[in-house]
Residue frames as qw, qx, qy, qz and C-alpha x, y, z in Angstrom:
[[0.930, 0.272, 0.150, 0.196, 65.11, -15.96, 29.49],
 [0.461, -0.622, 0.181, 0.607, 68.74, -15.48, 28.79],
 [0.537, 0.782, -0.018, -0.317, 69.77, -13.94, 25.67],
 [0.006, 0.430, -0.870, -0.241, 71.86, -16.51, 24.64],
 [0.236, 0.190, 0.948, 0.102, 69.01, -18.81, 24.40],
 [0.419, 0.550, -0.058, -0.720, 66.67, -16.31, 22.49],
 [0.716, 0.378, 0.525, 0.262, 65.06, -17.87, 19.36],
 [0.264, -0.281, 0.444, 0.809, 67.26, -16.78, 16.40],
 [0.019, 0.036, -0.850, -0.525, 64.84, -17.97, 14.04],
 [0.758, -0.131, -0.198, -0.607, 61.25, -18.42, 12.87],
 [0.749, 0.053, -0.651, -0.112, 61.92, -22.06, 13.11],
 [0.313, 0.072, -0.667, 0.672, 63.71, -21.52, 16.93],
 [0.308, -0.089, 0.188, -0.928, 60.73, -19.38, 17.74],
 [0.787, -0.041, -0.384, -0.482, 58.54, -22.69, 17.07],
 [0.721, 0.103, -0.660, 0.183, 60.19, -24.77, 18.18],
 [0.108, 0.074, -0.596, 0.792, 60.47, -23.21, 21.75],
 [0.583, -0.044, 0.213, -0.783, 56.46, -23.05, 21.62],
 [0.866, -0.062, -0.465, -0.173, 56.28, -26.75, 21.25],
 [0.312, 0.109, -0.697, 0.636, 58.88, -26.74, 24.16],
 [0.184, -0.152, 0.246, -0.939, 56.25, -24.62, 26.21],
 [0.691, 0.008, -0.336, -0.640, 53.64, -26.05, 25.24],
 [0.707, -0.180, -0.676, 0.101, 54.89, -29.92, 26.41],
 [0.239, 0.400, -0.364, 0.806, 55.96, -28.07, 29.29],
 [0.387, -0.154, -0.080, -0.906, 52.61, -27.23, 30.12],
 [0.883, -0.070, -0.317, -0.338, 50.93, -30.58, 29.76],
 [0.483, 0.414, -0.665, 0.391, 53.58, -31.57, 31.77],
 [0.248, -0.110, 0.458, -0.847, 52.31, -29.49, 35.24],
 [0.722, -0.062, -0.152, -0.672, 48.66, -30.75, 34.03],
 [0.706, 0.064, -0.699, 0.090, 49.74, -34.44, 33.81],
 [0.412, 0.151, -0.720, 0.537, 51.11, -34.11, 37.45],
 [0.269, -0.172, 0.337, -0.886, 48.40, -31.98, 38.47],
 [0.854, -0.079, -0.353, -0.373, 45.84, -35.40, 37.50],
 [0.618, 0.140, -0.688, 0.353, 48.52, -37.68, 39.34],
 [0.576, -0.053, -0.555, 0.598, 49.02, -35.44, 42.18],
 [0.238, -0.856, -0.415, 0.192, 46.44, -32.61, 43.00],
 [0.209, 0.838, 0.041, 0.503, 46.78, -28.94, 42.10],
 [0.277, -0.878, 0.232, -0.314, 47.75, -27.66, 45.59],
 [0.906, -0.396, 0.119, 0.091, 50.39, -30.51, 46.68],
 [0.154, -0.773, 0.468, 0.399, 54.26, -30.41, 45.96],
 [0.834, 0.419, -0.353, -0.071, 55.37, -31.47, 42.54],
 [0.944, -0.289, 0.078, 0.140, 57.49, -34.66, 42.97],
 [0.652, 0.387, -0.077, 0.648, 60.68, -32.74, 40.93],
 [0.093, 0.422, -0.213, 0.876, 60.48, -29.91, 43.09],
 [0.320, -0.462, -0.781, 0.272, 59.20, -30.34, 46.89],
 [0.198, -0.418, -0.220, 0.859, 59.35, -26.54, 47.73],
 [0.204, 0.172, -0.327, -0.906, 56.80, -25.58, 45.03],
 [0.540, 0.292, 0.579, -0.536, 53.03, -26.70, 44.10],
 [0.491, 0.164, 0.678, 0.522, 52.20, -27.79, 41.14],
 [0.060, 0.943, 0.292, -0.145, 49.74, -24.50, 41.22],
 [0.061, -0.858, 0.332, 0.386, 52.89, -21.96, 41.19],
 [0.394, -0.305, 0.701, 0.511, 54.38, -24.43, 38.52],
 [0.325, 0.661, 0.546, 0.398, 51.23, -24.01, 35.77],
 [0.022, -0.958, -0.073, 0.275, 51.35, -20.29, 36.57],
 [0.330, -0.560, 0.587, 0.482, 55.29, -20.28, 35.86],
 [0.468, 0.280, 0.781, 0.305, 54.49, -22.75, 32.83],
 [0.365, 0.796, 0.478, -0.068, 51.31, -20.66, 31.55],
 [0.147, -0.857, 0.150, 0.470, 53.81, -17.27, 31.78],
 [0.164, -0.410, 0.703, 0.557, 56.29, -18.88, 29.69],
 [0.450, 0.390, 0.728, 0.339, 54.05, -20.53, 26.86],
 [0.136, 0.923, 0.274, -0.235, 52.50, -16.74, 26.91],
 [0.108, -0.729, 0.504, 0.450, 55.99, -15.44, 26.08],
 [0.256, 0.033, 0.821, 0.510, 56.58, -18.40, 23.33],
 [0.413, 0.578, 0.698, -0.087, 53.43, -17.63, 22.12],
 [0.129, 0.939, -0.106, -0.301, 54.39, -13.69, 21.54],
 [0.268, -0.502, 0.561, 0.602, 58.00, -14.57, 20.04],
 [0.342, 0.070, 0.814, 0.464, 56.08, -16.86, 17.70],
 [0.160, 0.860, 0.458, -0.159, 53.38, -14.27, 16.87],
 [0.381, -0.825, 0.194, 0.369, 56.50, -12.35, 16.28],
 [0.518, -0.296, 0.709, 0.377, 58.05, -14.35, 14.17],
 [0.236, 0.381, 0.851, 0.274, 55.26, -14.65, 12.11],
 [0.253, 0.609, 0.525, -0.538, 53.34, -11.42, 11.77],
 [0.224, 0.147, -0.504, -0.821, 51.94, -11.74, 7.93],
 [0.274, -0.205, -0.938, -0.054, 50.10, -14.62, 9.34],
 [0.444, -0.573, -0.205, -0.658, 46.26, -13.65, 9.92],
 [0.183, -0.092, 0.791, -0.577, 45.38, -14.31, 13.49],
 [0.167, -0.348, -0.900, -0.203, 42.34, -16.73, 13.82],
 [0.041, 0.819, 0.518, -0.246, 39.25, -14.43, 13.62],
 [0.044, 0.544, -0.214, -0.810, 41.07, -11.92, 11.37],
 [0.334, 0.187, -0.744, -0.548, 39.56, -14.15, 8.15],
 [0.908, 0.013, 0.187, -0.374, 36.20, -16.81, 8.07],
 [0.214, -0.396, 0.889, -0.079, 37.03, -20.38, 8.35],
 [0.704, 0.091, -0.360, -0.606, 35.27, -23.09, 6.72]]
C-alpha cells in the first residue's frame, strides 16, 4: 500500500476493513459465477484463485491496521461471551 493512502485514523483503519472485506466477497461472488480456476472477467490474465489469495492478503493487513487501531479492545476469546 502506498503511504499516502495509509489509514490516518481509527475510523480510516475501519473503514478500509469494510473496503477489504467487500473486496473479498467480491472474488467469492465471481468465484460462484465463474469457477475458482478460470479468468476473472475484469482481469483475463489472472484467476479468480490468485485474486482471493491477493484479496485474503489484503483483508489480513486491514485486519492488523484495525487490530492496531484498536488495541484496548479484548480480542474474542480474551473474555466469556454470553
Amino acid at each position: 500500500m502506498k503511504p499516502e493512502w495509509m489509514p490516518k485514523t481509527r475510523e480510516e483503519a475501519l473503514a478500509y476493513l469494510v473496503e477489504e472485506c467487500g473486496e473479498v466477497l467480491q472474488v467469492v461472488g465471481k468465484i460462484g459465477r465463474f469457477v475458482i480456476d478460470n479468468a476473472h472477467p475484469d482481469a483475463l490474465n489472472v484467476t479468480n484463485r490468485e485474486l482471493l489469495f491477493y484479496e485474503l492478503c489484503d483483508l489480513e493487513y486491514a485486519i492488523k491496521l484495525a487490530r492496531d487501531a484498536y488495541p484496548s479492545t479484548p480480542l474474542y476469546g480474551d473474555q466469556e461471551h454470553g
